[in-house]
C-alpha positions in Angstrom: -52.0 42.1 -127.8 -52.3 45.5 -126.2 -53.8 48.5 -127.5 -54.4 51.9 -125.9 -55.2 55.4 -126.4 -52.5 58.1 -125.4 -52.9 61.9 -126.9 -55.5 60.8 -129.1 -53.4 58.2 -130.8 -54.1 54.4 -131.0 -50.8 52.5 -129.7 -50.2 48.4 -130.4 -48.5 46.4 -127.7 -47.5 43.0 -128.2 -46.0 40.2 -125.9 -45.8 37.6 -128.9 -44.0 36.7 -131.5 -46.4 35.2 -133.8 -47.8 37.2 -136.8 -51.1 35.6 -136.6 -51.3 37.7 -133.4 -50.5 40.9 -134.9 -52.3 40.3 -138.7 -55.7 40.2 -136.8 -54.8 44.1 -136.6 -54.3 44.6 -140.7 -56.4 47.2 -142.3 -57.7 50.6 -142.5 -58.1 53.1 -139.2 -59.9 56.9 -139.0 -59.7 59.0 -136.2 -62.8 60.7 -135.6 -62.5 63.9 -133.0 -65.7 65.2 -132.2 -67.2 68.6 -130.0 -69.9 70.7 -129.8 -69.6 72.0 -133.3 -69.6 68.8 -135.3 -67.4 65.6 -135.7 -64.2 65.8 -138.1 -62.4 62.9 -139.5 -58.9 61.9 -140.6 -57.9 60.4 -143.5 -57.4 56.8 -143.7 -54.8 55.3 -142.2 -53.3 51.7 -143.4 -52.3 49.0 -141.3 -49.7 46.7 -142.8 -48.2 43.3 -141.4 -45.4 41.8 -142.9 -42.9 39.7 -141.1 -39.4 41.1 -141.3 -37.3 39.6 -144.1 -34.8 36.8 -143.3 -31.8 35.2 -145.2 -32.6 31.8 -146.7 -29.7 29.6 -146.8 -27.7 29.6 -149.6 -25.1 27.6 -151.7 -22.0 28.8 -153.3 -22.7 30.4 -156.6 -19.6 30.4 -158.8 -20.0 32.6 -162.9 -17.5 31.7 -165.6 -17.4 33.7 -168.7 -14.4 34.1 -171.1 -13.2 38.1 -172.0 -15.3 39.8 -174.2 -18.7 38.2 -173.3 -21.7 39.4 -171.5 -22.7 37.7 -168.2 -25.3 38.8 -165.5 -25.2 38.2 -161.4 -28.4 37.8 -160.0 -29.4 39.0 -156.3 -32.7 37.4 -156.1 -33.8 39.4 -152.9 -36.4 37.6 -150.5 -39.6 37.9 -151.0 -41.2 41.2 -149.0 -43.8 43.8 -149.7 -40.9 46.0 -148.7 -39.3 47.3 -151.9 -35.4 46.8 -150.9 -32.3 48.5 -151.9 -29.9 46.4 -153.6 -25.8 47.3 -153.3 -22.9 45.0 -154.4 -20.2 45.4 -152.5 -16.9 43.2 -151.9 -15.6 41.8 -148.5 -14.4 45.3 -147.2 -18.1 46.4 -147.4 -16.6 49.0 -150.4 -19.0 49.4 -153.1 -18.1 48.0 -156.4 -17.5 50.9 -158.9 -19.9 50.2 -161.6 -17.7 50.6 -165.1 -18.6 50.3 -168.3 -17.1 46.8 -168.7 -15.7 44.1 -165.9 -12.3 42.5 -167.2 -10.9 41.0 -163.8 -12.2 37.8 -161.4 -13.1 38.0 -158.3 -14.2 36.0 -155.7 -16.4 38.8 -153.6 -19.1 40.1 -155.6 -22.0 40.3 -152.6 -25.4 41.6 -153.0 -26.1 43.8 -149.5 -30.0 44.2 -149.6 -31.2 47.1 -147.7 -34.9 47.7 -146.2 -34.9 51.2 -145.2 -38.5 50.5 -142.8 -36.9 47.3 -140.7 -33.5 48.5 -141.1 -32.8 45.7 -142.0 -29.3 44.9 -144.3 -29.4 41.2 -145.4 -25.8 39.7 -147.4 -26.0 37.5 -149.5 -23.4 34.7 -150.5 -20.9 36.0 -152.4 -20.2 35.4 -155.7 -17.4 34.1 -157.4 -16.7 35.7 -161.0 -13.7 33.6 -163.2 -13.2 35.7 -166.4 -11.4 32.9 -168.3 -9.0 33.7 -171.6 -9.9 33.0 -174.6 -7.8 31.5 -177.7 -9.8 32.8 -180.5 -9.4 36.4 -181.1 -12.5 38.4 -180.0 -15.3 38.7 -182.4 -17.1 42.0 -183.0 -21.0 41.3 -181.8 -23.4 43.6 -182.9 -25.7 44.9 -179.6 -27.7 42.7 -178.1 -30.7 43.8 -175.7 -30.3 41.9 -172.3 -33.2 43.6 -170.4 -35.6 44.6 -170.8 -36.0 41.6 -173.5 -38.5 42.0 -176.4 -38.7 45.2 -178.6 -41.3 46.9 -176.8 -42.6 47.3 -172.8 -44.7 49.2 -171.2 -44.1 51.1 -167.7 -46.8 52.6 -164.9 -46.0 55.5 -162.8 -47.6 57.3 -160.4 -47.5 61.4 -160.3 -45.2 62.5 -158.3 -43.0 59.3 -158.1 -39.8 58.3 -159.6 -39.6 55.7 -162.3 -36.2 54.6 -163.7 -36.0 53.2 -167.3 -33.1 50.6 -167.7 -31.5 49.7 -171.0 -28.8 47.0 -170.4 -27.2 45.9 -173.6 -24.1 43.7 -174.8 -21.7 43.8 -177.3 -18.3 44.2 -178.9 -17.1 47.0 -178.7 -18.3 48.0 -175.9 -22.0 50.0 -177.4 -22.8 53.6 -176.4 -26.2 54.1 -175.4 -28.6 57.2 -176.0 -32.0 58.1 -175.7 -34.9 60.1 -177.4 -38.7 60.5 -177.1 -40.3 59.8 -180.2 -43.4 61.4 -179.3 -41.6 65.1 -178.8 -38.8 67.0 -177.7 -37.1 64.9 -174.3 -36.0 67.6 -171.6 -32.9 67.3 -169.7 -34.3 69.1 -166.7 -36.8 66.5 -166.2 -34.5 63.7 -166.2 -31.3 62.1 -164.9 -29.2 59.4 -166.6 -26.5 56.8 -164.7 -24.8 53.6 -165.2 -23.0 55.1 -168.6 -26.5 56.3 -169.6 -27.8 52.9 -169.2 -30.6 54.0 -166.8 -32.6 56.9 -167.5 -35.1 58.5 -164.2 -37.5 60.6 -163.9 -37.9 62.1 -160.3 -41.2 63.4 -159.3 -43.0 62.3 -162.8 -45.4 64.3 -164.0 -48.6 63.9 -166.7 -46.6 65.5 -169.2 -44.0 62.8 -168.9 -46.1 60.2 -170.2 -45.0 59.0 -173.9 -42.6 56.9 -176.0 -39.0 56.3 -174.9 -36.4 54.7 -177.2 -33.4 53.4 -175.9 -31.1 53.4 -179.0 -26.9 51.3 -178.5 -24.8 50.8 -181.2 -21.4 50.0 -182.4 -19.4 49.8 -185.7 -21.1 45.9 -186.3 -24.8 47.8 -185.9 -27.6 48.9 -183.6 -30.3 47.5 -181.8 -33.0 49.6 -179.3 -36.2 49.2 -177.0 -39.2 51.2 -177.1 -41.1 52.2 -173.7 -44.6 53.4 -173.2 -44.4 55.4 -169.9 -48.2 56.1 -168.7 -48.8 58.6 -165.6 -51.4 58.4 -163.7 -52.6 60.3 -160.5 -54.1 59.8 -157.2 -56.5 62.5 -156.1 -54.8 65.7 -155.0 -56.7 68.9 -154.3 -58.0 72.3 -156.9 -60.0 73.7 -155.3 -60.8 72.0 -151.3 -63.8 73.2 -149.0 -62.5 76.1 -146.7 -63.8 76.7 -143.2 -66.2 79.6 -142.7 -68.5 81.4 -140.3 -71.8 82.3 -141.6 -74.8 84.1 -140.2 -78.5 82.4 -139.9 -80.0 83.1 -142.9 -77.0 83.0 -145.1 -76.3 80.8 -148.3 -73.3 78.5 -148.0 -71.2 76.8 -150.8 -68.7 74.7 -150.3 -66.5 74.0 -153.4 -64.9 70.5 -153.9 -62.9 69.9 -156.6 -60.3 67.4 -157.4 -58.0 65.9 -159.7 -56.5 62.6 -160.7 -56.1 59.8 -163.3 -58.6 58.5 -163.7 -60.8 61.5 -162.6 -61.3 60.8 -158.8 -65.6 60.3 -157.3 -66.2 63.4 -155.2 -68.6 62.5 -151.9 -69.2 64.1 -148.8 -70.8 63.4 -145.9 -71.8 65.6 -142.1 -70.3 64.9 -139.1 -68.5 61.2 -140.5 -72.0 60.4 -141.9 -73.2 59.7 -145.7 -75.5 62.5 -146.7 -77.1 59.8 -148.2 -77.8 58.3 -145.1 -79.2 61.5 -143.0 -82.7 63.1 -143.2 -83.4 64.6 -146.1 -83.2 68.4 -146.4 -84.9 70.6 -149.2 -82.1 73.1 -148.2 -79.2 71.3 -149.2 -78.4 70.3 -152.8 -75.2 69.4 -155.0 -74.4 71.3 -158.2 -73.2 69.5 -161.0 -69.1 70.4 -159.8 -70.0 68.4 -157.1 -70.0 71.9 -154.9 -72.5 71.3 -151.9 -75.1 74.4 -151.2 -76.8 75.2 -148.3 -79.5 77.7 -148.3 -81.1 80.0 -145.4 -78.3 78.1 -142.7 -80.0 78.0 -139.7 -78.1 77.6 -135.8 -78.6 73.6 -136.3 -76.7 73.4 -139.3 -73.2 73.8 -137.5 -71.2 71.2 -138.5 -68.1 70.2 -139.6 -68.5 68.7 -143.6 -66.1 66.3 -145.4 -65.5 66.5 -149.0 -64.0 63.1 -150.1 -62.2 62.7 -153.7 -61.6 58.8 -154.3 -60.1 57.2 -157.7 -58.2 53.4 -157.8 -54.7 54.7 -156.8 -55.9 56.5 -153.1 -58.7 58.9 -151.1 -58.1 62.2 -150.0 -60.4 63.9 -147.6 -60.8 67.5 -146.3 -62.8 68.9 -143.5 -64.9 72.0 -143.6 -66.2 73.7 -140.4 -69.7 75.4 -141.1 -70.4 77.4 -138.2 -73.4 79.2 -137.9 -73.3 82.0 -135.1 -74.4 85.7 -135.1 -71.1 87.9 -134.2 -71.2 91.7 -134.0 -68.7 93.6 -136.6 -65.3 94.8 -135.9 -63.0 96.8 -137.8 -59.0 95.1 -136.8 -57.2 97.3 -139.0 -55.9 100.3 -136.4 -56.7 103.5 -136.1 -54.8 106.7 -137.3 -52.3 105.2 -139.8 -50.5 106.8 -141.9 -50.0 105.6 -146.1 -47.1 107.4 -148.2 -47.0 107.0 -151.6 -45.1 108.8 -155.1 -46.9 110.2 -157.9 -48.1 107.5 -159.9 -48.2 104.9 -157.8 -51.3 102.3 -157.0 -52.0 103.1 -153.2 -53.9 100.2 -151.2 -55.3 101.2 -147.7 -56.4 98.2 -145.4 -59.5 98.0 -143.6 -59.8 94.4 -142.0 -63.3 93.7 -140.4 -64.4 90.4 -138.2 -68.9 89.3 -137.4 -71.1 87.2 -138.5 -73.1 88.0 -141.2 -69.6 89.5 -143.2 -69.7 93.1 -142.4 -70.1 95.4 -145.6 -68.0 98.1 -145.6 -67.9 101.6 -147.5 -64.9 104.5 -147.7 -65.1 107.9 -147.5 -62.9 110.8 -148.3 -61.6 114.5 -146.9 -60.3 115.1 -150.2 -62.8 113.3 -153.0 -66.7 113.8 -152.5 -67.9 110.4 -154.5 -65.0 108.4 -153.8 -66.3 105.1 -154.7 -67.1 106.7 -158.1 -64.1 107.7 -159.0 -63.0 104.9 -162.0 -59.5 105.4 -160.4 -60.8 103.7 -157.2 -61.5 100.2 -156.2 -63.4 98.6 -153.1 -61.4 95.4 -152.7 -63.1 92.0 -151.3 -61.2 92.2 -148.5 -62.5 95.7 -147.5 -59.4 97.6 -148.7 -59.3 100.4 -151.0 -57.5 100.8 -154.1 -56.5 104.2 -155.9 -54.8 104.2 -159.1 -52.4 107.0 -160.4 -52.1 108.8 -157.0 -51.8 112.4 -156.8 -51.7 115.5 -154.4 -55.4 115.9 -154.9 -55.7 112.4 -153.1 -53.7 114.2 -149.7 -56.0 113.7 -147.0 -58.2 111.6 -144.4 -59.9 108.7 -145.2 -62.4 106.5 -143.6 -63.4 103.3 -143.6 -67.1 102.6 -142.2 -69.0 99.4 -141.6 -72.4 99.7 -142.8 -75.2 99.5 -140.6 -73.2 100.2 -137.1 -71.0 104.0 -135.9 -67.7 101.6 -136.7 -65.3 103.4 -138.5 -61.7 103.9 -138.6 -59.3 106.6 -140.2 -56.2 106.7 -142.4 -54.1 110.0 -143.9 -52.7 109.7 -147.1 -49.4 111.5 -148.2 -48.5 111.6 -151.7 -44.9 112.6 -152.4 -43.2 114.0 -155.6 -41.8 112.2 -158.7 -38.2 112.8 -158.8 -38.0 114.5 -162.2 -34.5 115.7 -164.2 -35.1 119.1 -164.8 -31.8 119.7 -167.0 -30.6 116.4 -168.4 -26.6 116.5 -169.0 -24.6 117.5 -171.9 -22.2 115.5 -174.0 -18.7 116.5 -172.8 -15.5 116.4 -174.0 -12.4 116.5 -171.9 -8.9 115.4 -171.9 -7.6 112.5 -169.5 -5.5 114.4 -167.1 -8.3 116.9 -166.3 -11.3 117.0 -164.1 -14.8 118.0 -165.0 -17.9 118.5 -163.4 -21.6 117.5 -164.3 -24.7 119.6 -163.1 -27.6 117.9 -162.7 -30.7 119.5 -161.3 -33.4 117.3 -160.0 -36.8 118.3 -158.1 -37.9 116.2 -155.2 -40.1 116.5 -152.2 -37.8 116.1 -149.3 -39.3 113.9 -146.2 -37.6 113.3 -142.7 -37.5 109.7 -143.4 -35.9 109.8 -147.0 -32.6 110.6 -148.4 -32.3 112.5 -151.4 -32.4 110.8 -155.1 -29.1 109.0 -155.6 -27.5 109.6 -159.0 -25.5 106.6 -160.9 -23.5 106.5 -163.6 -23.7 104.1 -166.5 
């Protein structure tokens, strides 16, 4: 065995053929990357050995069943922790068209089984199928359940998975199969159904999936049906995951972690790869009951890069956080001189993005308004844009955007334009087939270089 490093990858060479060479190597692998600023970490990765399935020898397998009755074929797959696709097929390699009953015999039926990670196609012996004649004139059978057996079973799915429910029945006639949920309404869009409605999926299940099935077949000599408990659980997927940040010395920092799952996942993080529970402890830092991790008057030495880690039975996610603590003078990176049009009426947003370390506060200032940010019309967003409401021409003119603290400022003109308004709104006319007629309709609008006059349509 052989391993190296290449682009920050772990590669596995082998010159045997044994497994015990190679099962040494089973298990779980992180990647840890580390700098100046702090150490991040992957998520897990899994190791899995498993020796490539082979094709056991086999005897000749001959089925008998007289017209009318039910028989099964088994493919008995070899054991893997591969999960294989299964096709029947006949000696052309054709699939065999699944129908709602089988009346000839054949001496081809062969289970092809497919494992999509070793591409691997394994073909089994195939099987010989004698449908004999009877000499007693068919009986009516009322359904029988074939699989699942019992009256009841209970099924496990993970979110985001696909789960198929099979209802395999006999009988004579020939029963027709439907299906309900008995603990509300069943919708279509959420599932798919195959095999003459004998198999009923659900692709990408969800929570709200979870409930009672009924498989219901009948014919004219009765009814039978199976009930299924589906339960969906989750592995941990993200709500709210910690978000990379610069901050200035002095600052408070919260990092939110939050996570769901079923069961509800353990939230943990630790600094640089390590346990908070196993570094020095720090009056500064402390965990709120959300499992959101503060940090108080940051300091230079509390760069780092933090990973939040949300664990339940099914799987562990893991997300990394870079806290960088650095002092950065502020910049404004919205340009300068730009030029916002807008109609009567309309909400007008101006942008002013800014860059440093502490976040630079911004303020706005206007040609045309003296209190600006008193006006309940206007808005200071988060982001350091502005927001007007219900523009008008008294809003024409220069604004300016200033960081606060510093001579950084940038400019912006506002144009507001007209409302295009009817002034005369058309009579009801009456005029005869073979004659024309004209409509007047004035309109007032505020003509720009860059925009065509009002278009009129007629409905």
């Amino acid at each position: 065995m052989k391993v190296t490093e290449e682009a920050g990858s772990s590669v596995f060479y082998t010159l045997s053929n044994t497994m015990d060479t190679l099962k040494q190597y089973q298990g779980k692998y992180i990647c840890y990357a580390s700098n100046e600023l702090g150490t991040a970490v992957s998520n897990a990765a899994v190791l899995m050995i498993d020796a490539p399935p082979v094709q056991q020898k086999e005897k000749k397998v001959t089925e008998k069943g007289e017209v009318g009755h039910s028989i099964a074929l088994s493919c008995n797959p070899p054991q893997s922790s591969m999960q294989p696709i299964i096709h029947w097929m006949d000696n052309r390699l054709r699939h065999i068209r699944l129908s709602d009953r089988v009346n000839d015999s054949r001496n081809d039926y062969t289970c092809n089984i497919q494992y999509l990670a070793t591409r691997t196609i394994l073909a089994k012996v195939p099987i010989t199928l004698t449908v004999n004649p009877s000499n007693l004139v068919p009986r009516n059978r009322r359904p029988q359940m074939m699989r699942p057996t019992g009256s009841h079973s209970t099924y496990h799915a993970l979110r985001g998975q696909t789960l198929e429910l099979e209802c395999i029945v006999q009988g004579l006639p020939t029963p027709k199969v439907s299906w309900l949920r008995k603990d509300g309404e069943m919708s279509e869009s959420r599932i798919s159904k195959d095999m003459f409605d004998r198999r009923l999926s659900f692709t990408n299940i969800s929570e709200s999936d979870g409930g009672e099935y009924q498989c219901i077949a009948e014919n004219v000599q009765g009814r039978t049906f199976h009930t299924y408990t589906v339960t969906v659980e989750a592995s941990p997927y993200w709500t709210n995951a910690p978000v990379s940040q610069l901050y200035a010395p002095g600052e408070t920092v919260k990092l939110d972690c939050q996570a769901d799952g079923i069961p509800s996942p353990t939230i943990t993080w630790t600094v640089n790869g390590v346990p908070l529970s196993a570094t020095s402890l720090e009056p500064r830092r402390s965990l709120t009951e959300s499992r959101s991790l503060i940090l108080k008057d940051v300091i230079f030495g509390d760069t780092a890069i933090y990973q939040c880690q949300a664990s339940n039975k099914h799987g562990t996610i893991l997300a990394n956080a870079n806290v960088y603590v650095i002092e950065l003078p502020p910049q404004i990176l919205t340009g300068n001189g730009s030029t916002y049009t807008f109609v009567e009426g309309q909400k007008a947003l101006l942008e002013c993005e800014t860059f440093g370390s502490p976040k630079p506060k911004v303020t706005w200032e206007s040609s045309s308004i003296s209190l600006l940010l008193a006006d309940p019309r206007v808005n200071l967003l988060t982001n350091g844009g502005l927001e007007i409401a219900n523009v008008s021409h008294d809003d024409e003119g220069i604004y300016t955007c200033l960081v606060q603290g510093s001579n950084i400022s940038v400019n912006a003109e506002v144009e507001v334009l007209n409302r295009t308004v009817i002034l005369s709104p058309p009579q009801a006319l009456k005029v005869a087939a073979w004659k024309n007629s004209n409509i007047h309709l004035p309109v007032r609008y505020r003509p720009q270089t860059e925009l065509s006059a009002p278009s009129v349509e007629e409905k």
